[in-house]
C-alpha positions as CSV (number, residue, x, y, z in Angstrom):
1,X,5.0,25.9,15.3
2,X,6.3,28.5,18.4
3,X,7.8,27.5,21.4
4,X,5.6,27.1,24.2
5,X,7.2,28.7,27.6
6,X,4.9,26.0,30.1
7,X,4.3,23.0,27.9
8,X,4.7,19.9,29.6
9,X,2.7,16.9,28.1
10,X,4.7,16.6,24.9
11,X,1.4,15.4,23.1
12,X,0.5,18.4,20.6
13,X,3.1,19.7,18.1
14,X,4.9,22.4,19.2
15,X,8.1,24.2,18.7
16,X,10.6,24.0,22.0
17,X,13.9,24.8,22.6
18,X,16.3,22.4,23.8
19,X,16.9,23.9,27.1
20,X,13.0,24.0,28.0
21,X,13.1,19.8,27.5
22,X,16.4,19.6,29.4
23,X,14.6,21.3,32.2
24,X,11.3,19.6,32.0
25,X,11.8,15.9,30.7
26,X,9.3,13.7,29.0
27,X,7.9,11.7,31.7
28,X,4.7,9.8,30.4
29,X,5.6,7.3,27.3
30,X,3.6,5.4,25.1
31,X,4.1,1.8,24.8
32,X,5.9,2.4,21.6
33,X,9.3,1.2,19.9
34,X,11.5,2.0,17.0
35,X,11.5,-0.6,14.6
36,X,13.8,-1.8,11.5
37,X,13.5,-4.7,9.2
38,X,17.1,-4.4,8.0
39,X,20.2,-6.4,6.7
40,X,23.7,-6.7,8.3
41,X,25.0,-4.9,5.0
42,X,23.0,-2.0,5.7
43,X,25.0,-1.2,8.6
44,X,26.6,1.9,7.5
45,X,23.2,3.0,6.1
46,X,20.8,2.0,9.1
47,X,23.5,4.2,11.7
48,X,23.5,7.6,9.4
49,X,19.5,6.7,10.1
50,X,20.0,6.3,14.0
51,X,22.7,9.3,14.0
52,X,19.5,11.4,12.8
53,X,16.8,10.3,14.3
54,X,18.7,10.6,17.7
55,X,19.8,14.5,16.7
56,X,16.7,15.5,15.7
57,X,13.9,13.3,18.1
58,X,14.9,10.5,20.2
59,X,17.5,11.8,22.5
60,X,14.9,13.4,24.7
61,X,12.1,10.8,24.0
62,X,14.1,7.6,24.8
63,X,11.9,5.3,22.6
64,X,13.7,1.2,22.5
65,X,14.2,0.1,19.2
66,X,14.0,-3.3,17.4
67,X,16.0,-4.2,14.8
68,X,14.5,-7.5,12.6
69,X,16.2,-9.3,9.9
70,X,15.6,-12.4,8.3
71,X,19.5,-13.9,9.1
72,X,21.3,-13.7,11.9
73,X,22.7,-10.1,12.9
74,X,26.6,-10.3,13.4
75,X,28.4,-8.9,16.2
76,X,29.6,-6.1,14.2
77,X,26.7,-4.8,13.4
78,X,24.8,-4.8,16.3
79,X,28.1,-3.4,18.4
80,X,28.3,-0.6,15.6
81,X,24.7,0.3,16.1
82,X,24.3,0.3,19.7
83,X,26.9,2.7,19.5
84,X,25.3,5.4,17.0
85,X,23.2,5.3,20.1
86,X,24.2,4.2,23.6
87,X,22.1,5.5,25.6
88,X,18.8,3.8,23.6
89,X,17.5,0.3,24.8
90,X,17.9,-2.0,21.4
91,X,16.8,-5.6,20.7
92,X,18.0,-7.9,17.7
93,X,15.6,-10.4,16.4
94,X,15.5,-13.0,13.8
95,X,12.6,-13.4,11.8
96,X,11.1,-17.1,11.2
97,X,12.5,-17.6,7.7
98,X,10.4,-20.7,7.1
99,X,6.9,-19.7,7.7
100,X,7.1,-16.2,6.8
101,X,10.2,-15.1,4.8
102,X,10.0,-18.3,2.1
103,X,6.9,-19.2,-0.2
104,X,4.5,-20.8,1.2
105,X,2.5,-24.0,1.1
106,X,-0.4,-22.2,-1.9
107,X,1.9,-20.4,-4.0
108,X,3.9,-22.5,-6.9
109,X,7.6,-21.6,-6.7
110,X,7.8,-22.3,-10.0
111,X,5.3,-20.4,-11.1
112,X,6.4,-17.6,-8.7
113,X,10.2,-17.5,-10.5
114,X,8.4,-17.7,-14.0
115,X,6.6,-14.8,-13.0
116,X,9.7,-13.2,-11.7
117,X,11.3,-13.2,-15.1
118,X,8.4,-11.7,-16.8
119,X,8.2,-9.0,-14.7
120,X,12.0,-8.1,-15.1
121,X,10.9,-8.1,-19.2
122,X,8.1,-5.7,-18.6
123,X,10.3,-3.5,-16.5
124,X,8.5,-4.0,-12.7
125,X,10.5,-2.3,-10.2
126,X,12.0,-5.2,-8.3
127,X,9.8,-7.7,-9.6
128,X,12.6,-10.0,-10.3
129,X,14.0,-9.7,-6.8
130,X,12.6,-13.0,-4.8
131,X,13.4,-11.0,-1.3
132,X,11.7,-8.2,-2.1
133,X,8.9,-10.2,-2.6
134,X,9.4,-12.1,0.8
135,X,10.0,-8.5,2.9
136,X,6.5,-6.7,1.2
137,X,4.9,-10.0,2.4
138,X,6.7,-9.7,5.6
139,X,5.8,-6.3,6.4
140,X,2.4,-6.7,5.2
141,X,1.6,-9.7,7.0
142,X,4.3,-11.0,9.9
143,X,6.0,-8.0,11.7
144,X,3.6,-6.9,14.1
145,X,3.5,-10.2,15.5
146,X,7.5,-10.7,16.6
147,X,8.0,-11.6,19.9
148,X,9.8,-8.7,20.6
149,X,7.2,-6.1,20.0
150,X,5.1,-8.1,22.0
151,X,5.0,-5.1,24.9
152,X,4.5,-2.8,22.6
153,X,1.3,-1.2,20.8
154,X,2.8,1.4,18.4
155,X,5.4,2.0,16.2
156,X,7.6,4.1,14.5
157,X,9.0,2.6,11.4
158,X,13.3,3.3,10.2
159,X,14.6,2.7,7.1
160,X,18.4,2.6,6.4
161,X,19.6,5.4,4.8
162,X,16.7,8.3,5.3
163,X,17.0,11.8,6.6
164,X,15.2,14.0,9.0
165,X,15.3,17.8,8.2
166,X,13.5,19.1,11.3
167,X,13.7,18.4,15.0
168,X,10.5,16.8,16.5
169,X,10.5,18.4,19.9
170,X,7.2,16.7,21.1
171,X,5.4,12.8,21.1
172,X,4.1,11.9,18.1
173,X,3.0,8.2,19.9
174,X,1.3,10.3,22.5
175,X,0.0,12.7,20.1
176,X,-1.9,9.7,18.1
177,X,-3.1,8.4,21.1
178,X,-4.5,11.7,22.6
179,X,-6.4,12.6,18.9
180,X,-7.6,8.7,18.2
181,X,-5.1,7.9,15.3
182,X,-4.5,5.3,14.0
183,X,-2.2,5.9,11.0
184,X,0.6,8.6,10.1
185,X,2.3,9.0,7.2
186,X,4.6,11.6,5.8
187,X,4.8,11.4,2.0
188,X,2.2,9.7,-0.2
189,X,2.6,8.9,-4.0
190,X,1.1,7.2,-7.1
191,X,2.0,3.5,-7.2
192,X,3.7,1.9,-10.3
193,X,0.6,0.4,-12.1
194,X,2.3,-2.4,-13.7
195,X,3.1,-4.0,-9.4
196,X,-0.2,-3.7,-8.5
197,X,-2.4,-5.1,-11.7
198,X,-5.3,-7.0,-9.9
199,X,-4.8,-5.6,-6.0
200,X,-7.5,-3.1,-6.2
201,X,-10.1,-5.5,-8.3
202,X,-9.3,-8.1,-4.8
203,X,-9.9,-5.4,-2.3
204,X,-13.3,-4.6,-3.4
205,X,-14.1,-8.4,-3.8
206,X,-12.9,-8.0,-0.3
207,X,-14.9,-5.8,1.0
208,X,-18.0,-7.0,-1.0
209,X,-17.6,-10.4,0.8
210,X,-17.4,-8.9,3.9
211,X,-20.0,-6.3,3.7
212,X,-18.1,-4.0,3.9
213,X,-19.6,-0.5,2.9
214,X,-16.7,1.3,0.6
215,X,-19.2,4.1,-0.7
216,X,-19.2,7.6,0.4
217,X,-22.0,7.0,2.0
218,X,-19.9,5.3,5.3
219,X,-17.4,7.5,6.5
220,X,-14.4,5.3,6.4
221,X,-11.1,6.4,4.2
222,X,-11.6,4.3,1.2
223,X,-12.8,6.3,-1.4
224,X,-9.7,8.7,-1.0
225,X,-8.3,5.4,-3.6
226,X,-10.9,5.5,-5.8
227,X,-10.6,7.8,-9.1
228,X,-13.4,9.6,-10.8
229,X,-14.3,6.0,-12.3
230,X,-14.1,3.7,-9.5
231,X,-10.8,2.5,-10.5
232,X,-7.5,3.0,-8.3
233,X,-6.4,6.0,-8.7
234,X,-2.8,4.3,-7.6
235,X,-2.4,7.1,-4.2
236,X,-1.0,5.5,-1.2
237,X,0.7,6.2,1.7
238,X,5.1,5.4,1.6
239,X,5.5,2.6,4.3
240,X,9.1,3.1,4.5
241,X,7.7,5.8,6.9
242,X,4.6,4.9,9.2
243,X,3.7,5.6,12.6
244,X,0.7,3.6,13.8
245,X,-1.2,1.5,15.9
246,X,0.6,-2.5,15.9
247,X,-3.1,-3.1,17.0
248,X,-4.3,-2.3,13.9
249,X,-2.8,-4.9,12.3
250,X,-3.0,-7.3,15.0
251,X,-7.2,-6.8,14.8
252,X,-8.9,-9.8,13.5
253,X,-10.0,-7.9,10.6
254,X,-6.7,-6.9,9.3
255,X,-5.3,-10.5,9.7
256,X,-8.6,-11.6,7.7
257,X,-7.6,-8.9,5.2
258,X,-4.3,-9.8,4.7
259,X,-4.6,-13.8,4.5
260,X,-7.4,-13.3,1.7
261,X,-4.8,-11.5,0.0
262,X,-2.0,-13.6,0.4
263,X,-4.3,-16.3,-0.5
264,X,-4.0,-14.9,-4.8
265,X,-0.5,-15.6,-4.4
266,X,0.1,-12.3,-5.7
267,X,2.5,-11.1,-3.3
268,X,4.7,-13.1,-5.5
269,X,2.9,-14.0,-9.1
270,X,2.5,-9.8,-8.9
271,X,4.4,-7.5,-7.3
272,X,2.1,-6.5,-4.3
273,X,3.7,-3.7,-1.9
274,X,3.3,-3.0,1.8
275,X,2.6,0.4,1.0
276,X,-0.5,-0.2,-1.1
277,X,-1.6,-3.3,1.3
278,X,-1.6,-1.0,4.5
279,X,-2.7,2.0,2.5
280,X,-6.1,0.1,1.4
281,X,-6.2,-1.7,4.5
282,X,-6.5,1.9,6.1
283,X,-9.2,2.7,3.9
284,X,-11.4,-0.4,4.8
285,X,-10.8,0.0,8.6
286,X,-10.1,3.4,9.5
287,X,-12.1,6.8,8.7
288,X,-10.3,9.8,7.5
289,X,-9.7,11.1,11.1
290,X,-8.0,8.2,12.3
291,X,-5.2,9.0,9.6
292,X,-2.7,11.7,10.2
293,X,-0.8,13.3,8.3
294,X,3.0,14.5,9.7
295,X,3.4,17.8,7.3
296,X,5.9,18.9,10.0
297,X,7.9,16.3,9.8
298,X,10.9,17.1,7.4
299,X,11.8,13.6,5.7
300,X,13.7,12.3,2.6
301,X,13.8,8.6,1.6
302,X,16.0,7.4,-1.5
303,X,16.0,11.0,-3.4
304,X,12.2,12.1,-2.5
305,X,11.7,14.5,0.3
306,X,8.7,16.1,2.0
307,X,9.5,19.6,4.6
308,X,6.7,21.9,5.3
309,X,6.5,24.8,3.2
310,X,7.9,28.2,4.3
311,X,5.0,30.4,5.9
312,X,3.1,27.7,7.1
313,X,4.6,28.1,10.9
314,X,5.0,24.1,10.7
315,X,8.0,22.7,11.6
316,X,10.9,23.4,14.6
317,X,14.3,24.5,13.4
318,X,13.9,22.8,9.9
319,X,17.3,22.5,7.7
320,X,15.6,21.5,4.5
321,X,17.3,21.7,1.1
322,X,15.5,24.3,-1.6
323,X,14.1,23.0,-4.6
324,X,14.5,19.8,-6.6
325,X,17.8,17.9,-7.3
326,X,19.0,14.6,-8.4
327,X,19.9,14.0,-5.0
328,X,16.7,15.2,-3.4
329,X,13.3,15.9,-4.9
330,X,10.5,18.2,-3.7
331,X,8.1,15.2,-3.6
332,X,5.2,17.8,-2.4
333,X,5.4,19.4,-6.1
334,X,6.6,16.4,-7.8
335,X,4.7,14.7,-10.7
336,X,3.6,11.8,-8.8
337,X,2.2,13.3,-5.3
338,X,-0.6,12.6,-3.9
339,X,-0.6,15.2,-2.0
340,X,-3.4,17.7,-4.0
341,X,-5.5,14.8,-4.0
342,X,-5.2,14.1,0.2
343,X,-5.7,18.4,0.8
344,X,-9.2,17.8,-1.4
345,X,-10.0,14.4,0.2
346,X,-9.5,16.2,3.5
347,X,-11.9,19.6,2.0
348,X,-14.6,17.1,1.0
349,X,-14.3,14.8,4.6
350,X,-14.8,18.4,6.1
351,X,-17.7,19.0,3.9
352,X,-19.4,15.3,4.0
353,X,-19.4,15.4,8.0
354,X,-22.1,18.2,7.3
355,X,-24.4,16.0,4.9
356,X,-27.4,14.2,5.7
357,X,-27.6,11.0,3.5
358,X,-30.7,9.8,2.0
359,X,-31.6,5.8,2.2
């Protein structure tokens, strides 16, 4: 990306230097906020986050953020946070613990910690973790609808502990709105087989009860999941970094979507994800264009990291590590990327929009 001398709209990705947005603030917003689902011992964590996103985006965007957690927030770590960031508007809310961080009324808790101990035996990342099992439900199912994002219609979703390697000198919010997006992601991966044994099988029950058309034919972004045998070929999009539409998920669809799922009870007898839930979701509701793709974001979560590859001009004043370590991993090259498969989805999207089907 290269700096634009006149830009002023901050909705296309572009390289500018500090000076040119001291000069010219951002003056239209989005109706957008910054939001966390995170616990008070995170603190430390959740402020290196801030400290980041602050340096590398937000101190000439402004954007509010929420902070959600399913106990109360103590003083000290809401003063501590506010002050990784003073000048940034930021809410504290408490999620409702017993209708949608608990198990509900249709799933068997003692089935549900049964189930739990077989999946530490079989080796399911965090299967034996009841509030792991609670947050992918919460995330999949509850978030968009806390009072405090009622004013709001996007979001850019923070994890403790993550890393931005580039600065983001322009509006992703109003870039999604200008281009029709729905959906961005930054990094997207193979899921762990063994979390997800029957969610694919119940999406296309799904879709088949609600006629919905999953084929190539239709030109939604489903069959991006599909391998060459109709089976999941495990790629979705890491949720621990979204920015999207909260109207997505508010739609009648997606709340029909996610209540057949949680009706299985396999957001706790399995180990469903929020990743693979809003991945498929995307695929049932959203074509191809409506999903975007962040390659100039520079990002690392836990020890996997995504920066846009020297010579591609994306990027502004990126500060990416080289190579792969055990403390951060070129996910782009990695063994379980799906990024090859999203360039040829992408190819073939390009190439479909050109065929004429036959009934």
């Amino acid at each position: 990306m290269q700096p634009t001398a006149y830009y002023k709209n901050y909705d296309e990705p572009v390289c500018l230097p500090e000076r040119h947005i001291r000069i010219n603030p951002p003056v239209a917003k989005a109706k957008a906020a910054i939001i966390a689902v995170v616990r008070n011992k995170e603190q430390e964590k959740m402020i290196a986050s801030i400290i980041q996103l602050e340096e590398r985006f937000n101190k000439n965007f402004r954007y509010p953020y929420v902070f959600l957690n399913e106990e109360p927030f103590t003083d000290e770590f809401k003063i501590a946070v506010q002050e990784s960031a003073p000048s940034s508007k930021m809410d504290f809310g408490l999620i409702d613990k017993a209708s949608q961080w608990s198990f509900p009324p249709h799933v068997s808790k003692e089935k549900a910690l049964q189930k739990f101990d077989e999946m530490s035996q079989n080796n399911v990342m965090f299967g034996n973790m009841e509030s792991y099992h609670h947050m992918c439900r919460y995330q999949s199912g509850f978030f968009f609808d806390h009072p405090l994002l009622d004013g709001y219609d996007w979001y850019w979703r923070l994890e403790p502990g993550v890393k931005f390697y580039c600065d983001i000198t322009y509006d992703p919010f109003l870039y999604m709105e200008k281009h029709n997006k729905q959906y961005g992601f930054v990094i997207t991966l193979r899921e762990l087989s063994n979390t997800v044994p029957t969610l694919w099988q119940t999406v296309q029950r799904y879709a088949k009860s609600r006629h919905i058309d999953i084929s190539e034919k239709n030109n939604l972004l489903f069959p991006y999941f599909a391998d060459n045998k109709n089976d999941y070929n495990m790629c979705h999009f890491w949720s621990n970094f979204e920015i999207a539409s909260l109207n997505l998920w508010r739609s009648p669809q997606y709340r029909d979507f996610f209540n057949y799922l949680d009706q299985t009870g396999n957001f706790f007898y399995e180990r469903w994800g929020d990743a693979p839930v809003h991945s498929l979701a995307a695929g049932l509701f959203l074509t191809t264009d409506q999903v975007h793709y962040f390659e100039d974001f520079g990002y690392q979560h836990d020890s996997y990291r995504h920066c846009p590859a020297k010579g591609s001009e994306l990027g502004c004043r990126c500060e990416c590590p080289s190579g792969t370590t055990d403390q951060s991993i070129d996910h782009d090259s990695f063994y379980d990327t799906c990024l090859p498969v999203w360039r040829k989805w992408i190819k073939t999207t390009e190439a479909r929009k050109s065929w004429v089907w036959s009934s």
